[in-house]
C-alpha positions in Angstrom: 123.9 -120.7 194.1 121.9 -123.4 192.2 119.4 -123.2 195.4 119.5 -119.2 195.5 118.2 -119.4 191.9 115.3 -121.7 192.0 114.0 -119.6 195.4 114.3 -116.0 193.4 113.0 -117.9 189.8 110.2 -119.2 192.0 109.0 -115.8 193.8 109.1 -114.0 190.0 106.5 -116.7 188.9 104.3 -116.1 191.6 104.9 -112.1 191.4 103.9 -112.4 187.3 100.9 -114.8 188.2 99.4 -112.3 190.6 99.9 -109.4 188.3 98.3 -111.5 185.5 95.8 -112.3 187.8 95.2 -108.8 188.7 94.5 -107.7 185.7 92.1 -109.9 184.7 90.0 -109.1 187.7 90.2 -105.0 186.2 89.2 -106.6 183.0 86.7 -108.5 184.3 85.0 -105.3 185.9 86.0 -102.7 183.1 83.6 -105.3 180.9 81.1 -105.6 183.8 80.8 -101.3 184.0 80.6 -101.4 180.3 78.0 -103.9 179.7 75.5 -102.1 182.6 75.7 -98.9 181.2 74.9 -100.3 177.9 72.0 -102.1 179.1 70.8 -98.7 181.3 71.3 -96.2 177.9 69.4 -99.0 175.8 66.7 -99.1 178.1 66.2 -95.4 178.5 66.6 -95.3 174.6 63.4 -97.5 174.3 60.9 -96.3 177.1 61.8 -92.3 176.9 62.8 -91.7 172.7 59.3 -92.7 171.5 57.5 -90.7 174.0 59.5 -87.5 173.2 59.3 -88.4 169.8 55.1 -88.6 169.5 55.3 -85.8 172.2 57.4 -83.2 169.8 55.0 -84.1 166.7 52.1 -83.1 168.6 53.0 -79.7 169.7 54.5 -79.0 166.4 51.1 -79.8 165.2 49.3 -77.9 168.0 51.3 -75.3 167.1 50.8 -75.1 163.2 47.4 -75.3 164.2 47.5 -72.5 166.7 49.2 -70.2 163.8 46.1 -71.5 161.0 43.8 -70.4 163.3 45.6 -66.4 164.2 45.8 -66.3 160.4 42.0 -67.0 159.7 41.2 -65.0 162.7 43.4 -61.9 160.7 41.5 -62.5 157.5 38.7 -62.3 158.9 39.3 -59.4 160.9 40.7 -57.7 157.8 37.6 -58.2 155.7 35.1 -56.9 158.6 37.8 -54.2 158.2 37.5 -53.6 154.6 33.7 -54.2 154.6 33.2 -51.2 157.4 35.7 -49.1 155.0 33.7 -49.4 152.4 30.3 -48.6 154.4 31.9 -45.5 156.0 33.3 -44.4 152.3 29.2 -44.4 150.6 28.4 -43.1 153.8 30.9 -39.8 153.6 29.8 -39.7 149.9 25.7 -39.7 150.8 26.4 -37.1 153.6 28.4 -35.6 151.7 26.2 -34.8 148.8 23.0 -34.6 150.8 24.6 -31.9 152.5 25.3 -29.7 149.3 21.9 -30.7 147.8 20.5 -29.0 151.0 22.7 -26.3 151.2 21.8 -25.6 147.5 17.9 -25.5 148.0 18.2 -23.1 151.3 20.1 -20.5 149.4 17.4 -20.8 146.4 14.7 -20.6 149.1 16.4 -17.5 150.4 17.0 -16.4 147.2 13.8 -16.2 146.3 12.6 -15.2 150.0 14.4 -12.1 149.1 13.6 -11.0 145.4 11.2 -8.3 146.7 14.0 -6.5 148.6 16.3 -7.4 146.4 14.4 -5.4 143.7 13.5 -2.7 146.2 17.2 -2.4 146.8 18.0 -2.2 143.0 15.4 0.5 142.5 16.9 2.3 144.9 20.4 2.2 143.6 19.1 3.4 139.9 17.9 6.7 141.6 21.0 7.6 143.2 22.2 10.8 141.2 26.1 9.8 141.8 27.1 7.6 139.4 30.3 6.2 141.6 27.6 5.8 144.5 25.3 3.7 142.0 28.6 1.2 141.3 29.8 0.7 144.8 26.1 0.0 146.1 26.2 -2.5 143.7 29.2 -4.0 143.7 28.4 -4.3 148.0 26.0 -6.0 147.2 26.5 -8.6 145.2 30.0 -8.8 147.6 28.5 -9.9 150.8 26.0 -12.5 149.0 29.3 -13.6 147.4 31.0 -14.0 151.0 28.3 -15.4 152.5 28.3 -18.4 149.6 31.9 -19.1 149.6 32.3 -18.7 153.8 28.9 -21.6 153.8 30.7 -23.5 151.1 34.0 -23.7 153.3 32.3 -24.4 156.0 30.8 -27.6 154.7 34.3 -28.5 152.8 35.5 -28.7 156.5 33.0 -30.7 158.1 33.4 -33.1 155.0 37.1 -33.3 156.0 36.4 -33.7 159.9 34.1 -36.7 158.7 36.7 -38.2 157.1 38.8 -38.1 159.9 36.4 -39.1 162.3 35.7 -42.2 160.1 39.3 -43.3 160.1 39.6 -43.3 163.6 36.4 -45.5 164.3 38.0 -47.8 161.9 41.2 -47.7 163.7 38.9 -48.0 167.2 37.3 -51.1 165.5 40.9 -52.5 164.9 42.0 -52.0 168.3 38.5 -53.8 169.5 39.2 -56.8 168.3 42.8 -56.9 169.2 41.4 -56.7 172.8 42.1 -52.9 173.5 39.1 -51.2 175.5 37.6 -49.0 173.3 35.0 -47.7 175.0 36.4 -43.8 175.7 37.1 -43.8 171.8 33.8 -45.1 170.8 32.2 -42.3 172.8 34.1 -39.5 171.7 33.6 -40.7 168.5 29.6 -40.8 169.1 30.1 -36.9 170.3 31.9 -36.0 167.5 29.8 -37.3 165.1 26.8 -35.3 167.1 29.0 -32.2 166.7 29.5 -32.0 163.3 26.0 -32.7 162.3 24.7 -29.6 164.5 27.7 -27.4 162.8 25.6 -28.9 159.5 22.0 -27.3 160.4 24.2 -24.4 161.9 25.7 -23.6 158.5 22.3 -24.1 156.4 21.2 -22.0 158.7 23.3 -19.3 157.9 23.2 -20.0 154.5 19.5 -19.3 154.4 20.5 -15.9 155.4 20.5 -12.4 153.2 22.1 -9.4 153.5 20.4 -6.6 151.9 20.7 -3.0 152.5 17.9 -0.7 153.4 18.3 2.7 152.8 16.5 5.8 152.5 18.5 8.4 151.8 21.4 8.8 149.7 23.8 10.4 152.2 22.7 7.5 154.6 24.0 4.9 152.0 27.9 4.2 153.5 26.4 3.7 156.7 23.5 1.4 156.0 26.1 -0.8 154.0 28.5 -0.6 156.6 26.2 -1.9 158.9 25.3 -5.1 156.6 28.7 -6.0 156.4 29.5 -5.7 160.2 26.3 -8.4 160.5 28.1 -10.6 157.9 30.9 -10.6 159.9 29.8 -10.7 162.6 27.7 -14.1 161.9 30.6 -15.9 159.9 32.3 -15.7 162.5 30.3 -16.4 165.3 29.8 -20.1 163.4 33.4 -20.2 162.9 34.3 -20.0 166.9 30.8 -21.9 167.8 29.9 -24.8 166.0 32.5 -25.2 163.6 35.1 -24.8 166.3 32.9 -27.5 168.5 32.9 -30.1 165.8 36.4 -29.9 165.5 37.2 -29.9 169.3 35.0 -33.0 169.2 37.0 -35.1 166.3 40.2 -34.0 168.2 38.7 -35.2 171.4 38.3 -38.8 169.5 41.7 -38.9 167.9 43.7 -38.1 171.3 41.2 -41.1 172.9 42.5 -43.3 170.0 46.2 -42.2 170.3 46.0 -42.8 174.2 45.1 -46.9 173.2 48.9 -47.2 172.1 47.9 -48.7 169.3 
């Protein structure tokens, strides 16, 4: 029994020694694994952090840089803007008032182109015997001169307008330059438009010039002779109204369907 014991006392010696030493050899390499990766993420900490460090300052400085130079490029852009507003404004205003100036001094040219018939006309009308016949003559008269002022006048408030829309949209074709669009359709139509409004101009002091007096020389001949004046009126209002006019504004339509086609 005594022998039994030492045998069985000696085997659970050398069974705990081996375990022991066992587990020293895990620990041994458990510290070994630890230790390398240590040494590899310490490394990699040194060589890579600084250059992705320097590397992230620099294109957060390229970048504030980049975003400096859009804005200065936008305020620049914005005062050429604002500078070509300003020239197209006193330019609207000069053409504007040159073209009433001239429109003025035709219709005092014509005015006074037609005194003679004018007063021939007037002498007339005093001998007519009807007295109703004597108002209406008058009254005609003084009617289609009347029309043919406020039709001229309207006419020129209208091209006024169309210049005004014109000029927006060559400031708007200016903008879309210089953002890169091609602008070279708009800047054309905006080049015939411009040419269309100024012939509708010389078209309407050219009817502005005009006088409508009525010739007569009989008194039972006096409805038609009138009638016949105002047909001519008409008939010359409106021929500028469907020909120039209607060109000039055909034309700055033309330029703002070129400007909306730029998506811009």
């Amino acid at each position: 029994m005594v022998v039994r014991y030492k045998i069985l006392r000696h085997r659970s010696i050398i069974i705990i020694k081996n375990k022991l030493n066992m587990g020293k050899k895990f620990k041994n390499i458990f510290i070994v694994t630890v230790l390398f990766f240590a040494f590899t993420f310490s490394v990699a900490a040194q060589t890579i952090a600084p250059t992705t460090g320097a590397g992230l300052k620099d294109r957060v400085k390229d970048l504030r840089q980049n975003i400096g130079n859009i804005k200065t490029q936008e305020k620049t852009e914005s005062e050429a803007i604002k500078t070509k507003r300003a020239e197209l404004n006193t330019q609207l205003k000069n053409t504007s008032d040159a073209a009433k100036k001239r429109l003025e001094t035709v219709r005092e040219e014509a005015k006074k182109m037609a005194e003679t018939r004018q007063a021939e006309l007037k002498d007339k009308i005093s001998k007519l015997r009807d007295e109703k016949k004597k108002q209406i003559a008058t009254r005609l008269d003084e009617q289609m001169a009347r029309l043919n002022t406020q039709w001229t006048d309207h006419f020129n408030n209208t091209l006024n307008r169309l210049s005004e829309i014109l000029s927006k949209v060559e400031l708007r074709s200016d903008k879309a330059g210089a953002n890169g669009k091609d602008v070279v359709a708009v800047k054309t139509a905006i080049q015939n438009a411009k040419t269309a409004i100024e012939t509708a101009r010389t078209a309407v002091e050219n009817q502005a010039k005009k006088t409508y007096t009525a010739t007569f020389t009989s008194e039972d001949k006096l409805g038609a002779v009138f009638k016949a004046v105002k047909e001519q009126l008409k008939d010359d209002l409106f021929g500028l109204r469907d020909g120039a006019m209607k060109s000039a504004r055909e034309a700055v339509q033309s330029a703002l369907q070129e400007l909306k086609s730029l998506n811009f």
